[in-house]
C-alpha positions as CSV (number, residue, x, y, z in Angstrom):
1,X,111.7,62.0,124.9
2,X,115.1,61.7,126.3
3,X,115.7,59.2,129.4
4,X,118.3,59.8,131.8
5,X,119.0,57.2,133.6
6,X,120.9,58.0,136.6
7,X,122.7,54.8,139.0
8,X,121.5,54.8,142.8
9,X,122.7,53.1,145.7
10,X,119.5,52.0,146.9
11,X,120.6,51.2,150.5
12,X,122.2,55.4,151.0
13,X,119.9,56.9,147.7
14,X,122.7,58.8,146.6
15,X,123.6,58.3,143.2
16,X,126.8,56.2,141.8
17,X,128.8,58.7,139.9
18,X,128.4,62.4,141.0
19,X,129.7,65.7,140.9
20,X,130.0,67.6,144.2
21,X,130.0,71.1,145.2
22,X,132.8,72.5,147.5
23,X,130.2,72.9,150.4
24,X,129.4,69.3,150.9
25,X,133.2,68.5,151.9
26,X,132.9,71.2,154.4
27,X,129.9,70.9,155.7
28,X,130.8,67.0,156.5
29,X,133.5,68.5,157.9
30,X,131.7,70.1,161.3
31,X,130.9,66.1,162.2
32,X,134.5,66.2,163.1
33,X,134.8,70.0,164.6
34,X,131.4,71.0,165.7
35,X,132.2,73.8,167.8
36,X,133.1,75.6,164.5
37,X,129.3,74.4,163.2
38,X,127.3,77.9,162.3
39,X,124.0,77.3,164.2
40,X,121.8,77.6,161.5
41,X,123.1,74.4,159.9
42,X,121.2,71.5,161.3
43,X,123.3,68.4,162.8
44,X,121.2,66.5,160.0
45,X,122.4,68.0,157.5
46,X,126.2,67.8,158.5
47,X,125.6,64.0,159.1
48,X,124.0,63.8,155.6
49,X,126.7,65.3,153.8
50,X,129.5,63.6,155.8
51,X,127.4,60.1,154.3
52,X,128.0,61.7,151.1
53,X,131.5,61.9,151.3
54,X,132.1,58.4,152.9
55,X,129.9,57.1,150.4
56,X,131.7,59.0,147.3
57,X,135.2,57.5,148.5
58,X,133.7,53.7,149.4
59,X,132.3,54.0,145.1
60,X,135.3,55.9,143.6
61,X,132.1,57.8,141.7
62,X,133.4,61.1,141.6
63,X,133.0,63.1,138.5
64,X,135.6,66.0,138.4
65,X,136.9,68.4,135.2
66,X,140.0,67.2,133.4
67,X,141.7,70.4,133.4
68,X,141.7,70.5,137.1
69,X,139.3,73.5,138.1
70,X,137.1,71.7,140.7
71,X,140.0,70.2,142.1
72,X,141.6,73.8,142.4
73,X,138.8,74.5,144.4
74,X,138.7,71.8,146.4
75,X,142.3,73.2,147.7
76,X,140.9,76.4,148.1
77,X,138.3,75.2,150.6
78,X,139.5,72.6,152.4
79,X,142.3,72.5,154.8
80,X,145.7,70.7,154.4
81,X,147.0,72.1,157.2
82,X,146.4,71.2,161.1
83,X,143.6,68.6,162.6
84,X,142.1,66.4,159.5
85,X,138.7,65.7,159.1
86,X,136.3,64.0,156.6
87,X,137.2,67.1,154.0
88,X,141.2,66.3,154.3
89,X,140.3,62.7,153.8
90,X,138.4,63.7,150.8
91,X,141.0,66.1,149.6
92,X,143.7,63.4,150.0
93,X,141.3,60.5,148.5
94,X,141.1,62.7,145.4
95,X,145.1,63.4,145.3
96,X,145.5,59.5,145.7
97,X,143.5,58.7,143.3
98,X,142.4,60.7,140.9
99,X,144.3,59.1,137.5
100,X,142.2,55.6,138.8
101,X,139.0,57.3,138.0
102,X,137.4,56.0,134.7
103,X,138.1,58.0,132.1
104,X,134.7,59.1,131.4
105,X,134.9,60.6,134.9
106,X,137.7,62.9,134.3
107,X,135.7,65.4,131.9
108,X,136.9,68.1,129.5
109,X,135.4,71.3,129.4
110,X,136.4,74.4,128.1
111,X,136.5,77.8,129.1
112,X,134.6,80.5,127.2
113,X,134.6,84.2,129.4
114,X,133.4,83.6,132.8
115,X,131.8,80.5,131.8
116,X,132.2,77.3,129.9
117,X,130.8,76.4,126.4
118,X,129.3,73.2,128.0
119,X,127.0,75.0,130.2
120,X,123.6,75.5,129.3
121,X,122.9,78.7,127.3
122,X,119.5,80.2,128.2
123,X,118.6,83.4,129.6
124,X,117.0,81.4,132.8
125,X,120.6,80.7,134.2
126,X,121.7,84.1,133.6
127,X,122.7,85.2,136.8
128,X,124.1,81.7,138.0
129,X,127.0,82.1,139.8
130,X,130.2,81.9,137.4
131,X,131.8,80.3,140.3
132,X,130.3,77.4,140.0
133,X,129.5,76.8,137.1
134,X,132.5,74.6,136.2
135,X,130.1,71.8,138.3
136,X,127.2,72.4,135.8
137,X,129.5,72.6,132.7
138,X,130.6,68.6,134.1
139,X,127.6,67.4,134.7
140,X,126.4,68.5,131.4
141,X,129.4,67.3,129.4
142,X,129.4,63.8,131.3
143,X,127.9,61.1,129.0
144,X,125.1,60.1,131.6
145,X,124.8,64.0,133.3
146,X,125.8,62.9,137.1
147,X,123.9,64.6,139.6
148,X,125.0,67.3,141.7
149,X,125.5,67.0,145.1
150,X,125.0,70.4,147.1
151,X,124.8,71.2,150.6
152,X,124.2,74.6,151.6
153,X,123.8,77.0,148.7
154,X,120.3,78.5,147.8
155,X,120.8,79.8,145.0
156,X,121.1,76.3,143.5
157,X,117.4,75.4,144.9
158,X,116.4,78.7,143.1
159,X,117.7,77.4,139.3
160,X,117.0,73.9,140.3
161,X,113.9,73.7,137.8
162,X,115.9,75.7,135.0
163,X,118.6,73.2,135.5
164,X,116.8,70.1,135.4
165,X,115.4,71.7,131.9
166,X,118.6,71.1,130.9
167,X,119.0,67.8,132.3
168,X,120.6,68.4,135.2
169,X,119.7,67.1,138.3
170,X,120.9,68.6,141.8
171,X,120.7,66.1,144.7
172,X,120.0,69.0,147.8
173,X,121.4,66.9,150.5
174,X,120.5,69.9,153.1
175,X,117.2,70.5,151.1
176,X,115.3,72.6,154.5
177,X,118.1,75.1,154.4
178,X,118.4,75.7,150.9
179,X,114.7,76.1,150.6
180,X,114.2,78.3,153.5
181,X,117.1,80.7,152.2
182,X,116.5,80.7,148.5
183,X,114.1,84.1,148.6
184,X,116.0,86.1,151.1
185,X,119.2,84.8,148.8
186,X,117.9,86.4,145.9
187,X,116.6,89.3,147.4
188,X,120.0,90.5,148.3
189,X,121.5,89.3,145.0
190,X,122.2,92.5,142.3
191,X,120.4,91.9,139.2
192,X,122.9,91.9,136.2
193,X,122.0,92.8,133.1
């Protein structure tokens, strides 16, 4: 039996080193601009992942790709431009400091098709998203598989178990919505085959 031990701050219970989705910057971001705040996220949740982000800059335990893919979309989905908020904090954090990371933070993974030969190959993850799987391909490639951080996406509560299979472990830091969504998600969702 293989142990993975993952690092937690015990005083926030979020993890040391971590790889975060794209959502969690912006949801963090509606703490600063909650007029733009759909209603069906939950002032909870917003607070949680802005913790997350404050928390992820305070450690410097952010685990990104080496080749730069999560940090291109990072600047695809958070704002440069006009009023900053926690995400442009995070965006310019990462741009500050991204060569200070520990080595073993910055990870390699390659590109194979729509998908990367470090993530897990099994029928069960199939239909995950190819969008993001660059965060999986990380997490899997990283010598102590970090934990993902994810906000608002349900179809990540829907592979959770497939992914933890694997290894990987997905910190659901808006867990009601994801859970609440995951069956009407994949309802609308085209099988491929």
């Amino acid at each position: 039996m293989v142990l993975i031990r993952i690092r937690i701050n015990l005083i926030m219970n979020l993890p040391i080193e971590c790889v975060v989705d794209s959502n969690v910057p912006i949801v963090a971001n509606y703490a600063e601009f909650s007029s733009a705040k759909p209603e069906n996220i939950s002032n909870e949740c917003v607070a949680s992942c802005k913790n997350a982000i404050e928390h992820i800059i305070k450690t410097m335990g952010l685990v990104i790709d080496d080749g730069g893919e999560i940090l291109s979309e990072y600047r695809r989905n958070l704002s440069l431009n006009g009023q900053p908020g926690i995400s442009y904090k995070f965006l310019i954090w990462i741009y500050d400091h991204e060569y200070s990371f520990p080595l073993e933070n910055r990870v390699l993974i390659t590109r194979y098709g729509d998908s990367y030969l470090e993530f897990p190959e099994t029928e069960e993850l199939n239909d995950f998203d190819s969008d993001d799987r660059k965060f999986i391909a990380v997490s899997n490639a990283h010598p102590r598989k970090p934990p993902i951080l994810q906000a608002v996406d349900p179809e990540w509560w829907g592979f959770k178990t497939h992914l933890e299979k694997h290894g990987i472990n997905i910190v659901f830091l808006c867990p009601d919505f994801c859970e609440k969504r995951v069956e009407s998600h994949f309802a609308k969702k085209p099988k491929v085959k």
